[in-house]
C-alpha angles and dihedrals in degrees: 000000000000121000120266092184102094089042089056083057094049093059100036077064101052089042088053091057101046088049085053090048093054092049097056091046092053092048078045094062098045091069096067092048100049084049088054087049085048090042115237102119121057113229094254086071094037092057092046090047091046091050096048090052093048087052098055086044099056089063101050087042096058100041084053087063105049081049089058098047079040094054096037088054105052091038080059082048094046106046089045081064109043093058094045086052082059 
């Protein structure tokens, strides 16, 4: 049976970076939204800003989440594997 380890570490890294991802655009949309509070920036903009930030994390996100089911899926695999190689 081939090994599905480096593969696993692989995707923990890509995972890794999507989540990091997520995380920066969702720093990123809270800007918009403390200028509008401060008010520098009148609602209209906020509400562009705020959908153009929505719109790059749903991809991510969901991309996070088939990595997840992904990475789930082949750890179950792998570790079938692993104790009926014992």
């Amino acid at each position: 049976m081939e090994d599905v380890g480096p593969s696993l570490a692989g995707s923990t890294t890509e995972r890794e970076q999507m989540k990091s991802h997520c995380i920066e655009l969702r720093v990123q949309r809270q800007k918009p939204l403390d200028a509008h509070y401060a008010g520098v920036i009148p609602l209209e903009l906020l509400k562009s800003e705020q959908d153009r930030i929505t719109g790059q994390l749903t991809r991510p996100s969901d991309q996070l989440a088939s990595l997840d089911a992904n990475f789930e899926q082949a750890r179950t695999v792998y570790a079938g594997h692993t104790r009926s190689d014992s």
